[in-house]
C-alpha positions as CSV (number, residue, x, y, z in Angstrom):
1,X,118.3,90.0,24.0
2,X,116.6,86.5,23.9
3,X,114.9,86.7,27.3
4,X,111.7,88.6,27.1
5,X,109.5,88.0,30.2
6,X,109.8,86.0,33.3
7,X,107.1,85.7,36.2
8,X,107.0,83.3,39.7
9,X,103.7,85.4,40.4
10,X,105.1,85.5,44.1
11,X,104.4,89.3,44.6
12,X,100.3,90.2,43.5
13,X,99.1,90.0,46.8
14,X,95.8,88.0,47.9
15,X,92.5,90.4,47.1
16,X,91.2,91.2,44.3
17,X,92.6,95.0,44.9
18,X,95.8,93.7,45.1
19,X,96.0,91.4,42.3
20,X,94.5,94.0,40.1
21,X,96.2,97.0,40.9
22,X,99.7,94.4,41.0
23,X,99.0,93.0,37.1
24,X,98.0,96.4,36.2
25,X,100.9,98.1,37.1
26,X,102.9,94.5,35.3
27,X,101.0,95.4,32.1
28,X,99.3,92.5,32.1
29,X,95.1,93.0,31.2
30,X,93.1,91.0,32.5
31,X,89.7,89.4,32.7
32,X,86.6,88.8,35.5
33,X,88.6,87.1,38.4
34,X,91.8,86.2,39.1
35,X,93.2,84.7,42.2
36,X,97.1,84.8,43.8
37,X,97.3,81.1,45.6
38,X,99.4,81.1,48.1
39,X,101.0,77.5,47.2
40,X,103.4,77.8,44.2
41,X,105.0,74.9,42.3
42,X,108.3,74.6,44.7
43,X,107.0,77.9,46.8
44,X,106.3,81.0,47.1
45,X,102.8,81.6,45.1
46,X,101.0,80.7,42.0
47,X,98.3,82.8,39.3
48,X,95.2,80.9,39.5
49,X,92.7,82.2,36.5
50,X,89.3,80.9,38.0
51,X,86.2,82.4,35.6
52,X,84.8,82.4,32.1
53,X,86.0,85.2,29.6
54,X,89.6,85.9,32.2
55,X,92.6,85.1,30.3
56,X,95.4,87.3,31.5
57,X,97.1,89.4,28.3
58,X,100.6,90.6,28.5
59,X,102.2,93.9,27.6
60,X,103.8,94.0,24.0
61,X,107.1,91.8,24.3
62,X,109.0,94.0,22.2
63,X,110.0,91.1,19.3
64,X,109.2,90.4,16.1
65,X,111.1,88.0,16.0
66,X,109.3,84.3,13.8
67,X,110.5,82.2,16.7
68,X,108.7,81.5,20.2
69,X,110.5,79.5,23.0
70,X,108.8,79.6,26.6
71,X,107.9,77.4,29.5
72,X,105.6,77.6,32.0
73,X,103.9,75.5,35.3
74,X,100.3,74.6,34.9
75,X,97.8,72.4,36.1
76,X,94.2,72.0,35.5
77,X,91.6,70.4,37.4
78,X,89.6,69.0,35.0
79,X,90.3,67.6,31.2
80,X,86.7,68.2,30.7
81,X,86.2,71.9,29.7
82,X,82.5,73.0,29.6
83,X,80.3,72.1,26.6
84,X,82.9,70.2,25.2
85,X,85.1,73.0,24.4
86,X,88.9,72.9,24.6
87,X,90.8,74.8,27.0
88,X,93.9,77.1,26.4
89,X,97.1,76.7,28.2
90,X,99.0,79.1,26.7
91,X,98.7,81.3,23.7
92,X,100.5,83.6,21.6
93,X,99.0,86.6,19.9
94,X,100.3,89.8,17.4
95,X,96.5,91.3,18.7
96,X,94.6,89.7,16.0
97,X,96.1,86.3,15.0
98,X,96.3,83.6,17.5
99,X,97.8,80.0,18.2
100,X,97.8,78.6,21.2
101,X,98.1,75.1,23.4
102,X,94.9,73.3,24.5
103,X,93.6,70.7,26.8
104,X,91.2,68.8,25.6
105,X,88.2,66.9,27.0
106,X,90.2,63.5,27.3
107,X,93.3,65.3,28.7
108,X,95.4,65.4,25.2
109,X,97.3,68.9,24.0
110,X,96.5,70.1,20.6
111,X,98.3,73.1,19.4
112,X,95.8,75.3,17.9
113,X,96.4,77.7,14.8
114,X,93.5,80.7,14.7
115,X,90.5,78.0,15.2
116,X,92.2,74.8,13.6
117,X,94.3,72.1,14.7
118,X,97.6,71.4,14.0
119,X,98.7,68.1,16.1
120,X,97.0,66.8,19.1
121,X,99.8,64.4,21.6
122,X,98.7,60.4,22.1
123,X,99.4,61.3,26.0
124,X,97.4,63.4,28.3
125,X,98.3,64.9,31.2
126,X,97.1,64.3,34.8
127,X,94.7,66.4,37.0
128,X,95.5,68.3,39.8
129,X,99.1,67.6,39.0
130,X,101.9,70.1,38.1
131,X,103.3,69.9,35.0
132,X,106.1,71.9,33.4
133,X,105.6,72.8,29.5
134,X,107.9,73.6,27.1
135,X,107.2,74.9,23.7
136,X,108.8,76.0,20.6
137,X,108.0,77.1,17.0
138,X,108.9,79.5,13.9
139,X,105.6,81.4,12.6
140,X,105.2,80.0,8.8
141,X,103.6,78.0,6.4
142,X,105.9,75.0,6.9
143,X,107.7,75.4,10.2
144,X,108.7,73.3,12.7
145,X,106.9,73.1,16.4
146,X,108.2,70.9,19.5
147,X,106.0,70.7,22.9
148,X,106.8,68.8,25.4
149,X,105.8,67.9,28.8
150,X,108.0,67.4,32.3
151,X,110.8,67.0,30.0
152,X,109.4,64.4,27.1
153,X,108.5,65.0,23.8
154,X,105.0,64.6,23.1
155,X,104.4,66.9,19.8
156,X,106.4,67.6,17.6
157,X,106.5,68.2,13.5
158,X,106.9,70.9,10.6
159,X,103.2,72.4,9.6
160,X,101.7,75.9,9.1
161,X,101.8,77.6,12.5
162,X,100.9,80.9,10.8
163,X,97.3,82.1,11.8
164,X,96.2,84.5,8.9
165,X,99.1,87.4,8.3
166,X,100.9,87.0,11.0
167,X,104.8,86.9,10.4
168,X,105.3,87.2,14.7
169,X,103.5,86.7,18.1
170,X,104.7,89.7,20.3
171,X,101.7,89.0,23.3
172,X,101.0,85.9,25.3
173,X,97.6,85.0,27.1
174,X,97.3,82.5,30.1
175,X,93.7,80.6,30.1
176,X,92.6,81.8,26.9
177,X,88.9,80.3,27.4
178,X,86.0,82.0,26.2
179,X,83.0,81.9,28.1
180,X,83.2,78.7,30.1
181,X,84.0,78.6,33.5
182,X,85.8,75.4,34.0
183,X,88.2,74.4,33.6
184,X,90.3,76.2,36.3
185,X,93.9,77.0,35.4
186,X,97.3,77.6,37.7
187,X,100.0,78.6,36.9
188,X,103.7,79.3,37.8
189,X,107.3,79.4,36.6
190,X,107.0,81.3,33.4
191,X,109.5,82.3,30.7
192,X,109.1,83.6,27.2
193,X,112.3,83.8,24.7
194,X,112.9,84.2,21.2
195,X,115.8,83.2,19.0
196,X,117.7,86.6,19.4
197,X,121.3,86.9,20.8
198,X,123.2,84.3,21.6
199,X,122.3,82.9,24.9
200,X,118.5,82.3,26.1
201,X,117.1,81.5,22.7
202,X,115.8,77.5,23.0
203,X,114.0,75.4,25.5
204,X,116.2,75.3,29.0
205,X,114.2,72.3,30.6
206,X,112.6,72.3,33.8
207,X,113.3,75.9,35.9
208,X,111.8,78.3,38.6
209,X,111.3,81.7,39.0
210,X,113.2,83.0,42.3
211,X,111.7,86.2,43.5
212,X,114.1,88.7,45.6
213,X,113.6,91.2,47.4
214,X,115.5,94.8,48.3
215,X,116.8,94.4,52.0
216,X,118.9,97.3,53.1
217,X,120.0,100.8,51.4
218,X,123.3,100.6,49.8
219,X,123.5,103.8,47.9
220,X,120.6,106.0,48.2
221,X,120.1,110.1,47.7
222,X,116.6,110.0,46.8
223,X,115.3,113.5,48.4
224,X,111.5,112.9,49.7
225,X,110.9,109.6,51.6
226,X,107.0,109.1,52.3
227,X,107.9,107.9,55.8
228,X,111.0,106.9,57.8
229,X,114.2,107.0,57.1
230,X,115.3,103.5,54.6
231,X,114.9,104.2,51.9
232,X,114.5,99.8,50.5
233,X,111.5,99.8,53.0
234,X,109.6,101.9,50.7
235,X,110.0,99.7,47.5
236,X,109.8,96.5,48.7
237,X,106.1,96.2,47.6
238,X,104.5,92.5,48.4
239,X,102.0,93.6,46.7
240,X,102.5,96.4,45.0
241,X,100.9,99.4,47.5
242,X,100.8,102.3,44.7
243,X,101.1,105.7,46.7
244,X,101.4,104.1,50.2
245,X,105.0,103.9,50.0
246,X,107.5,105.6,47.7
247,X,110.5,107.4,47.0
248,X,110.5,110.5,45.1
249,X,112.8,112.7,43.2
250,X,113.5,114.7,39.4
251,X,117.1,115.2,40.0
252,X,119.2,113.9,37.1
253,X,121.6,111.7,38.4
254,X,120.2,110.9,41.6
255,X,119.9,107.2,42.1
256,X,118.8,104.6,45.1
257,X,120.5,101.8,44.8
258,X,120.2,98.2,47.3
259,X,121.3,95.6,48.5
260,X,119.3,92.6,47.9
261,X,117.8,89.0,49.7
262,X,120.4,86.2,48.9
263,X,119.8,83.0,47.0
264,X,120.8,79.8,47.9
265,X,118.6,77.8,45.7
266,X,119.9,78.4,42.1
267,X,121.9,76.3,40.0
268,X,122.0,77.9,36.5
269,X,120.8,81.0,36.5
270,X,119.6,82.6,32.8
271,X,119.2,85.5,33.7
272,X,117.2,88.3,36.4
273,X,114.6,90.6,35.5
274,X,114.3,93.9,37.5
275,X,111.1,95.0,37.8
276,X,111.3,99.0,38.6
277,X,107.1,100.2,38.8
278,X,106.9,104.5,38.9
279,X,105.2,107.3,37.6
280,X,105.6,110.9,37.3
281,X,104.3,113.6,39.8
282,X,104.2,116.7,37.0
283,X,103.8,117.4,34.0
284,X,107.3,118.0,33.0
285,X,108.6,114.6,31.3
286,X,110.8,112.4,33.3
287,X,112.9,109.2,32.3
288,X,114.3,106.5,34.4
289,X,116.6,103.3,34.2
290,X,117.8,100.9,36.1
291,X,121.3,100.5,37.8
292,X,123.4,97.7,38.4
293,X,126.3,97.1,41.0
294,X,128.5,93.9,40.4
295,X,131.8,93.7,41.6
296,X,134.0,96.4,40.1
297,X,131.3,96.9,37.5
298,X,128.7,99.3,37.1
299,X,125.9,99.1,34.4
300,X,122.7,101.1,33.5
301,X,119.5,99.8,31.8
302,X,117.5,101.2,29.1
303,X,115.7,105.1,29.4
304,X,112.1,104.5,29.7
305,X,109.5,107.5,30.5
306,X,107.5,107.5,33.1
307,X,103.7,108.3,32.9
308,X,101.0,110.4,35.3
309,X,100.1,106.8,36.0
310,X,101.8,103.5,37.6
311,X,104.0,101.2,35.0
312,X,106.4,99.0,35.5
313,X,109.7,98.9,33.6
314,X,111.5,95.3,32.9
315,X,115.5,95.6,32.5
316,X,116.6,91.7,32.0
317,X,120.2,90.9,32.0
318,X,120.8,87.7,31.1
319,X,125.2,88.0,32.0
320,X,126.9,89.8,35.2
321,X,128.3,92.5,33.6
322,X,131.3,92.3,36.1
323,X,132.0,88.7,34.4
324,X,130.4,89.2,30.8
325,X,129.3,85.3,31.8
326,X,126.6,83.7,33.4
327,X,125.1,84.9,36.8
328,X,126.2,82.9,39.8
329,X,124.2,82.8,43.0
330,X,126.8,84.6,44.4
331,X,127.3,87.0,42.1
332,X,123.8,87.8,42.3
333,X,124.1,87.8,46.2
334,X,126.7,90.3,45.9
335,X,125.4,92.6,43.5
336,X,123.0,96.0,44.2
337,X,120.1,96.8,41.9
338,X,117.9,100.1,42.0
339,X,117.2,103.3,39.6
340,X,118.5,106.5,38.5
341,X,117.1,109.9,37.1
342,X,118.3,110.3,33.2
């Protein structure tokens, strides 16, 4: 799978209770404050990372692969971090080795290798102004790295992109600023791939996150309900409410499975991420996966464990496996997703 992580940020909710409990239960950590703004890119909602010493860490992407490709919506609204020091984009971490992108104080991006820099672009961006970066590069001594900007090249070059040991990066921070509070940092629209597989494993230009929603019960024998009878009304957290609304049971086999929102704003689609958050209720140990309905086919996701504590589990599947192609808005619009006890 080349398609690691995915995030429109359209679902964290709008205090600081929500966010936090939202990227906790994402595995994201996280710094002082962090703010959901309720004007995306296209729409929906974008992060905005607001405070000294508050860049947001992911999980562990689960590669170790040399190669990085993602993209990502930012903006900044200044090119003039505090005393003089340059601002982080977007960087990519194995927990101890760094390298990320930069702003710098007269708007150019350097990519920077564990404290030094590697290139720097002639161009610099423009304030207040959505821009969609791309970037690319193989972990080595003499590797090459490409970055560019609304769809134009503005670095690129072979040079030593390997900070100390590192052979991968398997974590990404957003706003990786240490103690400065400006500049402020937004951001939407984010993928991460590496060069796995076949299909997802190089820059894909300009794209959007799409963020749907469960809207009715398909399939469901789920036993205990925390209220009402649907079960889709109790798992379609915006944000993420934690104990407030659920569905419970430890039956193997039992699933709840839904029918979803439509789509009608998607061209090429590389692929959906399903975003299943639970925990256990005993002690006794307790796996779930993910299930998918598409046309004739059905398929099941990865076992993952849950734990006496909220986690989110990401299935990604980058093909309809009723087509074994790419997804289609209406594939996707005719397809159920939802979970099963293994």
């Amino acid at each position: 799978m080349a398609l690691l992580w995915t995030d429109g940020f359209d679902i964290y909710g709008s205090n600081d209770g929500e966010i936090e409990t939202s990227l906790s239960a994402r595995g994201y950590t996280y710094g002082n404050i962090i703010v959901i703004d309720d004007t995306g890119r296209l729409s929906g909602s974008s992060l905005k990372i607001t405070t000294a010493y508050a860049p947001i860490v992911s999980p562990d992407l689960g590669t170790t692969n040399a190669t990085i490709a993602c993209g990502v919506a930012f903006k900044t609204d200044t090119a003039s971090p505090s005393n003089n020091d340059d601002g982080a984009i977007i960087a990519f971490t194995d927990g101890t080795n760094t390298i990320g992108l930069e702003v710098t104080t007269n708007g150019n991006i350097t990519i920077n290798v564990g404290g030094s820099i590697l290139d720097t672009s002639s161009n610099t961006i423009t304030t207040d102004t959505w821009h969609f970066l791309e970037w690319k590069f193989t972990v080595g001594a003499n590797e090459a790295y490409l970055v560019k900007i609304d769809g134009d090249t503005w670095i690129s070059g072979n040079g030593d992109t390997q900070d100390g040991s590192a052979t991968y990066y398997n974590q990404f921070k957003l706003r990786n600023v240490t103690g400065y509070s400006t500049p402020d940092f937004w951001y939407d629209d984010l993928y991460i791939m590496d060069a796995t597989g076949n299909t997802n494993n190089d820059l894909i230009g300009d794209s959007k996150i799409i963020t749907i929603q469960p809207d009715g019960d398909d399939s469901c024998n789920f036993a205990t309900l925390s209220t009402g009878t649907d079960h889709y009304a109790l798992v379609d957290d915006d944000p993420f409410d934690g104990d407030s609304t659920y569905v419970e049971d430890g039956t193997t086999g039992n699933r709840d499975v839904f029918t979803y929102e439509n789509t009608s704003d998607a061209n090429s689609i590389y692929g959906i991420s399903i975003i299943t958050a639970g925990k256990r209720t005993d002690t006794d140990a307790l796996n779930i996966r993910t299930f998918t309905s598409s046309g004739s086919t059905n398929a099941t996701g990865a076992n993952y464990a849950l734990e006496a504590s909220y986690a989110s589990g990401l299935e990604i599947l980058e093909e309809d496996p009723d087509t074994s192609s790419a997804w289609t808005a209406s594939g996707v619009n005719s397809a159920k997703f939802g979970f099963e006890i293994v």
